[in-house]
C-alpha positions as CSV (number, residue, x, y, z in Angstrom):
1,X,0.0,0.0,0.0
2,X,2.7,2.2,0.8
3,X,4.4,1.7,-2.5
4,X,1.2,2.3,-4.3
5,X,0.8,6.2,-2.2
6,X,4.5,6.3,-3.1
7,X,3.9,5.9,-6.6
8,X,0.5,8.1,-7.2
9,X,2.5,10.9,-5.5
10,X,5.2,10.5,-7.9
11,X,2.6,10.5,-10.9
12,X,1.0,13.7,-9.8
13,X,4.3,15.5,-9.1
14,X,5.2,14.4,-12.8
15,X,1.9,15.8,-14.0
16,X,2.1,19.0,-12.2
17,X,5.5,19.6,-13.4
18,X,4.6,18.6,-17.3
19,X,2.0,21.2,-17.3
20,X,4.5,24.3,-15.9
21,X,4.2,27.8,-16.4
22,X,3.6,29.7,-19.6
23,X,7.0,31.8,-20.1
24,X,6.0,35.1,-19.0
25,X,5.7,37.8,-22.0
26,X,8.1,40.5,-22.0
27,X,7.0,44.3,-21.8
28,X,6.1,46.6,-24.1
29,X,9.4,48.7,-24.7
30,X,8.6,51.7,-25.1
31,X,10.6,54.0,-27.7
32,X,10.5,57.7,-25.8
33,X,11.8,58.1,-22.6
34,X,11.5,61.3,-20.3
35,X,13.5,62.8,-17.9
36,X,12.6,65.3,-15.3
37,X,14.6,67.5,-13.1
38,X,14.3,68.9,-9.7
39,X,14.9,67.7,-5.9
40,X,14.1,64.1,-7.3
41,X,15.1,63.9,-10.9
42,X,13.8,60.7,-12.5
43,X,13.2,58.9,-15.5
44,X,10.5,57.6,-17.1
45,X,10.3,55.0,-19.9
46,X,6.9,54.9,-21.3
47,X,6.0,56.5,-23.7
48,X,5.2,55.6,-27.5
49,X,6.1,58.9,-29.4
50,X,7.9,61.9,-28.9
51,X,5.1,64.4,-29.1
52,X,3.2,62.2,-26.1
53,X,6.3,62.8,-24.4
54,X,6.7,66.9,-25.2
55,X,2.8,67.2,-24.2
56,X,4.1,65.9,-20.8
57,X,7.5,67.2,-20.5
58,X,5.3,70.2,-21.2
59,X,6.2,73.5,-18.6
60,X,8.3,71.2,-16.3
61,X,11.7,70.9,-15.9
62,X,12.1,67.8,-18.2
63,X,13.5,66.6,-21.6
64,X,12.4,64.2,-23.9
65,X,15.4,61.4,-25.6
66,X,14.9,58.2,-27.5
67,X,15.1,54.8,-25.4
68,X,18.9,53.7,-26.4
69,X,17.5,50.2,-24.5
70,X,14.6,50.0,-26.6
71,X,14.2,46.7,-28.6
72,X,13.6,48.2,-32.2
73,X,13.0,46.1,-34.7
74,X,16.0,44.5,-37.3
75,X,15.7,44.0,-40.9
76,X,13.2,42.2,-42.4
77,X,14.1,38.0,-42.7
78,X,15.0,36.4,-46.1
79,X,16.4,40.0,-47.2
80,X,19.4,39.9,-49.1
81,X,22.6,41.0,-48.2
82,X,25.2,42.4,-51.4
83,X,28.8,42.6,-51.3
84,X,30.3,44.7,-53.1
85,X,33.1,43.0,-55.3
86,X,36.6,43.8,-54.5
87,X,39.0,44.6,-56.8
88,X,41.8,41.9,-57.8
């Protein structure tokens, strides 16, 4: 009896663990980032476009800059790439 408890604890650990978590999705990255000065000067990293960010930034103490961490996107896949041909 033992060996059977033994063995349907082992099945549902199994089961438990095939199931897992989802990955969890990453963040929006957001491509305007604003900095504000004063007693506390801080960053903030979201928002989408540079005027959303000026409308903000607007009669404070703050600056609007592209987010150098942002994830933009590469080239497009299957594109080709061209040498150009060297001279020999």
């Amino acid at each position: 009896m033992r060996n059977a408890s033994a063995m349907l604890g082992l099945l549902a650990i199994s089961a438990i663990s095939a199931v897992g978590a989802a990955p969890a999705q990453a963040g929006y990255d957001y491509p305007v980032c604003l900095r504000v000065y004063g007693p506390a000067t801080y960053n903030e990293c979201t928002y989408t476009s540079m005027a959303q960010c000026k409308a903000t930034a607007s009669g404070r103490a703050a600056e609007c800059y592209p987010n150098v961490f942002a994830a933009y996107p590469g080239p497009a896949p299957g594109g080709r790439a061209y040498r150009q041909r060297g001279a020999y």
